[in-house]
C-alpha positions as CSV (number, residue, x, y, z in Angstrom):
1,X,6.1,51.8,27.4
2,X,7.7,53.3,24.5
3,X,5.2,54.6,21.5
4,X,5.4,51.7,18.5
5,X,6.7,48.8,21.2
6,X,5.8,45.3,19.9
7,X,2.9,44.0,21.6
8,X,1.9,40.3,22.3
9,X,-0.4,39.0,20.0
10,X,-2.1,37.0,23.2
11,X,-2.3,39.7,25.7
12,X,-1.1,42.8,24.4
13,X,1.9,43.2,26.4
14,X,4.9,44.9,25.6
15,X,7.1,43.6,27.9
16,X,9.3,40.2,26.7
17,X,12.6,38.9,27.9
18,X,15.2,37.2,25.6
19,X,15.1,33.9,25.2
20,X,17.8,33.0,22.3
21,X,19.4,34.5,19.3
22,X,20.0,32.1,16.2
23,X,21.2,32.6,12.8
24,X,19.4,30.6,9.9
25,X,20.5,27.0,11.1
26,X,18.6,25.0,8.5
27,X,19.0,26.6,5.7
28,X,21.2,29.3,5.7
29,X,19.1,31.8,3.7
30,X,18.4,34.6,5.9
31,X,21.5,36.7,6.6
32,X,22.5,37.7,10.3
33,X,21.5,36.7,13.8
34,X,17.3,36.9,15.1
35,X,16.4,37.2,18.8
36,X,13.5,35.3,20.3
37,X,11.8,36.3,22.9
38,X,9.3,35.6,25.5
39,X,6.3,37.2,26.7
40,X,6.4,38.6,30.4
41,X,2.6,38.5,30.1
42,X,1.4,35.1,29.4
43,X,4.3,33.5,27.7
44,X,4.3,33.1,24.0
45,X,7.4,33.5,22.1
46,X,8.0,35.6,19.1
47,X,10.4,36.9,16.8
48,X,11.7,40.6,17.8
49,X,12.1,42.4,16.2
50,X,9.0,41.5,14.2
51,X,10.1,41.3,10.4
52,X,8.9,43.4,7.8
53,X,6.8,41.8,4.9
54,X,9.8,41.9,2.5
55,X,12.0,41.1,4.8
56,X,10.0,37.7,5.1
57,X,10.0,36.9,2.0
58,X,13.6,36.6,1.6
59,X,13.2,33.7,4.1
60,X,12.2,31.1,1.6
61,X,13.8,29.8,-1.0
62,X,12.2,29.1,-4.4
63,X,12.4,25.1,-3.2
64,X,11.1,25.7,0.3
65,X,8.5,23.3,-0.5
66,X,9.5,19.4,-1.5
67,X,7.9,17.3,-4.1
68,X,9.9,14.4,-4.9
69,X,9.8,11.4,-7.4
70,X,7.5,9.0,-7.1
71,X,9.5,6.9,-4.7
72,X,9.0,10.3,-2.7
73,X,5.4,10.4,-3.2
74,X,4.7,7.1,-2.0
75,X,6.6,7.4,1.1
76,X,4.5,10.7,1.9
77,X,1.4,9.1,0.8
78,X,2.0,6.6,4.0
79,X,3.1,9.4,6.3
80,X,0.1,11.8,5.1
81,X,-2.4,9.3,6.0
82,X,-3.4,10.2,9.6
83,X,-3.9,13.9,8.6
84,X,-6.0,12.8,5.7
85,X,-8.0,10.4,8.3
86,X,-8.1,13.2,10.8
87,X,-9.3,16.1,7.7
88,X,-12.4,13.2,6.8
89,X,-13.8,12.8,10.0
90,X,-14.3,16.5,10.0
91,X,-15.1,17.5,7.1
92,X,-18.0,14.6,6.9
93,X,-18.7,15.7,10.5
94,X,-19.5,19.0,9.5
95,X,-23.0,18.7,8.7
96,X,-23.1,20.2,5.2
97,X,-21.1,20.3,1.4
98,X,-18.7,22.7,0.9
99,X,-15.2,23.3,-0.6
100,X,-12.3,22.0,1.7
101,X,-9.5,25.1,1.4
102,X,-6.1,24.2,2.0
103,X,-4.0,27.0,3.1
104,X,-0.2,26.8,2.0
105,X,-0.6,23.6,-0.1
106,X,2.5,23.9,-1.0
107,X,2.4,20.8,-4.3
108,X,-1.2,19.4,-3.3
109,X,-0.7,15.8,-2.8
110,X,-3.2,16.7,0.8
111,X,-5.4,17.7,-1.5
112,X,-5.1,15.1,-4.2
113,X,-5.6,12.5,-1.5
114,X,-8.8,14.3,-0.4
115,X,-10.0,14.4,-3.8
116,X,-9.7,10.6,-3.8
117,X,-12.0,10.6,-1.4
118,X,-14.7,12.5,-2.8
119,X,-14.0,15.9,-1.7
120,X,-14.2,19.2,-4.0
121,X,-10.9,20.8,-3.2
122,X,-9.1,24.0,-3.5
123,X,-5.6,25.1,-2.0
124,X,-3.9,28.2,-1.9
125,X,-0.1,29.1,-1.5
126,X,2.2,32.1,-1.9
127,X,4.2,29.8,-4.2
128,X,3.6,30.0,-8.4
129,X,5.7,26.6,-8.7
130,X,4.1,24.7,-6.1
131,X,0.9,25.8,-7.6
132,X,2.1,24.9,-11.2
133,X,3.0,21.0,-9.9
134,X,-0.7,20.9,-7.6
135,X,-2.5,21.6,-10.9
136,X,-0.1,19.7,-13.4
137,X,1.0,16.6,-11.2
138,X,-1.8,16.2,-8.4
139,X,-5.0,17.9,-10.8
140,X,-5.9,19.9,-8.1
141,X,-7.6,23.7,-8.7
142,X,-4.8,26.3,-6.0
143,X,-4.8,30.0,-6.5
144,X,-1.7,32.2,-5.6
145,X,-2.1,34.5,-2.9
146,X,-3.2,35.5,0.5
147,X,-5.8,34.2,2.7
148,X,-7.1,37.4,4.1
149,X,-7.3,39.1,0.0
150,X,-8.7,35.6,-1.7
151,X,-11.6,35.7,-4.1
152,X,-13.3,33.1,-2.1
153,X,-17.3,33.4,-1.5
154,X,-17.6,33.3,2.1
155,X,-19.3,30.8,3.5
156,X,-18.8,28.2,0.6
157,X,-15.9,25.9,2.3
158,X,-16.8,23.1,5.2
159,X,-13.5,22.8,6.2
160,X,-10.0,24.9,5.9
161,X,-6.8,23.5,7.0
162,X,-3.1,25.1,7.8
163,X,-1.0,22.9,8.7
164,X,2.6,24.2,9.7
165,X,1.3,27.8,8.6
166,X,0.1,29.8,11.3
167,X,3.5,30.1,12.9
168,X,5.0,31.7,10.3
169,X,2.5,34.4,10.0
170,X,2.9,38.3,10.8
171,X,-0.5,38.5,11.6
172,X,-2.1,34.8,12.2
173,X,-5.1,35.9,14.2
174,X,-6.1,38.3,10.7
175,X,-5.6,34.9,8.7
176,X,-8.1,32.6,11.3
177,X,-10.8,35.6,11.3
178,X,-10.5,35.4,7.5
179,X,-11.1,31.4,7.8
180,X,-14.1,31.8,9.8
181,X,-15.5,33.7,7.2
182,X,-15.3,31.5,4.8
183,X,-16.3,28.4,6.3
184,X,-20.5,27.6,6.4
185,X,-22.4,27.3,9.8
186,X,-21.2,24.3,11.1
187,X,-17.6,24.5,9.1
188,X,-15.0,23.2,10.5
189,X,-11.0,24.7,10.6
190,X,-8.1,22.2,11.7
191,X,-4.5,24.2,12.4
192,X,-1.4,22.6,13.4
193,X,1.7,23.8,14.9
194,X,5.1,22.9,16.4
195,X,4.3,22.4,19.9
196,X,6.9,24.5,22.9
197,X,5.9,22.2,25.8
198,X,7.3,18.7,23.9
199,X,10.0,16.8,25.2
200,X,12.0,17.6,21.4
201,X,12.0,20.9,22.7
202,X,13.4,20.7,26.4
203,X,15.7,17.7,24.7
204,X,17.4,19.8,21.9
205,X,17.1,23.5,22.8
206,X,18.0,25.4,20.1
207,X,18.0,22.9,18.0
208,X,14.4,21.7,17.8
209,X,13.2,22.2,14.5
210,X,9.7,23.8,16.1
211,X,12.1,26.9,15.9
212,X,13.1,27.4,12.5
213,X,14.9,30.9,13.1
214,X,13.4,33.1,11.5
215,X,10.8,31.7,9.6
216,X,8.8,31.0,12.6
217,X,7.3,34.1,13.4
218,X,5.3,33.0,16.7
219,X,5.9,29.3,18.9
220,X,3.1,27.9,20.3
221,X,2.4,25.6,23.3
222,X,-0.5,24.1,22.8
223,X,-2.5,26.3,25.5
224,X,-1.4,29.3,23.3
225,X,-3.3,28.4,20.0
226,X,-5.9,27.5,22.0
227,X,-6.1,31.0,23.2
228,X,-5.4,32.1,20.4
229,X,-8.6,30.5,18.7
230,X,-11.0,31.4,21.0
231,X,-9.7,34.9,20.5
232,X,-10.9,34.5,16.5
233,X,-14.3,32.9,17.5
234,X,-13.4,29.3,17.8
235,X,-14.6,26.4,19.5
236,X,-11.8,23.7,20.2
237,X,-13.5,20.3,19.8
238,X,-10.9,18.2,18.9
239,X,-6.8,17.7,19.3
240,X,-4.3,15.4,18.4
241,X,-0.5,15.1,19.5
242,X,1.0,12.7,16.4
243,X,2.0,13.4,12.9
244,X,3.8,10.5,11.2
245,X,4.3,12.8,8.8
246,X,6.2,15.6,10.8
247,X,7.1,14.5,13.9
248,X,9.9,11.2,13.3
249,X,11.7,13.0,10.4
250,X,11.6,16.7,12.7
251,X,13.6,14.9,15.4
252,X,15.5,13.4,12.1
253,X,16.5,17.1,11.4
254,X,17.1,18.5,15.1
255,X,19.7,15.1,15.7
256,X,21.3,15.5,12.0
257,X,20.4,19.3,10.1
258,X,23.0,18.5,7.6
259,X,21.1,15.5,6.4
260,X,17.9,17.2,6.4
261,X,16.3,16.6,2.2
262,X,14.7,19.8,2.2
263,X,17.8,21.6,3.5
264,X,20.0,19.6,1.6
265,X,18.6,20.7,-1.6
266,X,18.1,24.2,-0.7
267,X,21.9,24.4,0.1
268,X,23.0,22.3,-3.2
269,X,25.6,20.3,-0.7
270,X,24.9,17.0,-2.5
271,X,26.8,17.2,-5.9
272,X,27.6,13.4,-6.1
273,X,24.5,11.1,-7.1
274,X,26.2,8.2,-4.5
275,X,26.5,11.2,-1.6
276,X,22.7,11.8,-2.2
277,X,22.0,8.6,-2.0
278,X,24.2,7.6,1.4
279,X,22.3,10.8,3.4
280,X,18.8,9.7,2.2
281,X,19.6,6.3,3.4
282,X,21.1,7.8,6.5
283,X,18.3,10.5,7.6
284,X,15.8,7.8,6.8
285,X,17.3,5.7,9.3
286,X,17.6,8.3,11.7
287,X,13.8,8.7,11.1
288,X,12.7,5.3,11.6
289,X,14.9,5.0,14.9
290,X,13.0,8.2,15.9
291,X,9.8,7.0,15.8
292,X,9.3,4.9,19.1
293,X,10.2,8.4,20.8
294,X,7.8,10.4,19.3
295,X,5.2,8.0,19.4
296,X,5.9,7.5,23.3
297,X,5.3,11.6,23.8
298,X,2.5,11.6,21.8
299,X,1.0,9.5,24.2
300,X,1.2,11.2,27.0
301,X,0.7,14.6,25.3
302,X,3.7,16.1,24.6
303,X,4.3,15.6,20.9
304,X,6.5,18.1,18.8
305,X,3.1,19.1,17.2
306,X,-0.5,19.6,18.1
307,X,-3.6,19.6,15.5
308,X,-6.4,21.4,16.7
309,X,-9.9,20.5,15.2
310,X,-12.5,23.7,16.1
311,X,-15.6,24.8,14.3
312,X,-16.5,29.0,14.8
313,X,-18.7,29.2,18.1
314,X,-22.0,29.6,19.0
């Protein structure tokens, strides 16, 4: 083994094979070509070389995230409904008040929705704009910044969530041990991620979206972030394999990229309000056709995401 290889963040081995290499298909931000690669030990994949901290950073543009009109809020509103539903039940299940922290809450309509419901809420996201439209548009209280550096009180918060954050993170196990701090005896932390061992995945190859070259650091089966949470002191209580909100418009951008809303915007290709208007009306289509699919390998446990529900263990 050479001194400095890259180890796995499962198992510690330094031995991968290549699996791909990709240029920034969605959005075209990042310049050049990324290799993924697979561990020989137990699996994972990962980015390698692993980027540098700045070099992330150039990843995202200053849109990454996607707020919308209110024709756009009420359409997420629908599709945001089973993560709320899923969030409830464990954050009254919890056994105690506290805080629920939502990590990379990008404009905070999550949070707003949670709020609704009687929750005291407070997100956090590397992003000052998307903190500017949580507090302006959705009155919601986000701080900027980093999980692991946040002047939170330990202890204080009954649940944490990251959704669609843990695989874009250098060093995701140092974020989790920073969540279990944080949350009270009894707390509860729900992470989701794009799941490897869906049928998107085997279906579309290097076009699944569950990559996103280079922005996904790490990608996941299912059995991985459950490794990798007991590794952070978790207990896995609860999963589910369906996200209206992710998983018919995902196979919407692995089918059609180019009419993608998020991608469109970040790559200014729609200069024509009546162009605009023909791909919205044409990826949302595409997503509604979609959803009968992912619904179908949702039930039987292979959906292009899995939630995980765990509280820190005994």
């Amino acid at each position: 083994m050479k001194e400095g290889a890259e180890r796995c963040l499962l198992c510690g081995s330094p031995e991968a094979e290549l699996i791909l290499t990709s240029h920034d298909r969605l959005f075209g931000i990042a310049s050049g070509t990324f290799s993924l690669v697979e561990c020989k030990g137990c699996g994972l994949e990962r980015l390698s070389p692993r980027p540098a901290p700045e070099q992330v950073a150039g990843f995202y543009a200053p849109n990454y995230w996607f707020a919308g009109g209110a024709l756009e809020e009420a359409y997420r509103r629908i599709v945001l409904l089973d993560h709320v539903r899923f969030a409830e039940r464990a954050a009254r299940e919890c056994g105690a008040p506290g805080k629920i922290l939502d990590i990379g809450c990008s404009g905070g309509l999550f949070l707003r929705m949670m709020k609704e419901r009687g929750f005291d809420c407070l997100g956090l996201d590397f992003s000052a704009e998307a903190a500017r439209v949580a507090w302006e548009k959705n009155n919601v209280r986000v701080m900027i910044g980093d999980l692991v550096t946040a002047p939170i009180e330990p202890g204080t918060c009954a649940l944490v969530t990251l959704y669609h954050v843990v695989e874009h993170l250098l060093d995701p196990a140092a974020y989790l041990r920073a969540a279990a701090r944080l949350l009270h005896p009894g707390g509860r932390l729900i992470v989701q991620v794009p799941d490897r061992d869906c049928w998107e995945a085997a279906m579309l190859g290097a076009n699944w979206t569950g990559l996103d070259v280079p922005r996904h650091i790490h990608v996941f089966r299912s059995s991985d972030l459950r490794r990798l949470l007991e590794s952070c002191g978790f207990e896995v209580i609860r999963e589910k394999h369906f996200s209206l909100r992710d998983h018919p418009a995902g196979l919407a951008t692995g089918l059609a990229p180019s009419f993608d809303p998020v991608a469109r915007s970040i790559r200014g290709t729609d200069r024509h309000a009546l162009t605009h208007l023909l791909k919205d009306a044409l990826y949302f289509g595409i997503v509604a056709a979609a959803l009968p699919f992912t619904l179908l390998e949702a039930l039987c446990g292979k959906g292009s995401s899995v939630m995980m529900e765990a509280r820190k263990a005994a």
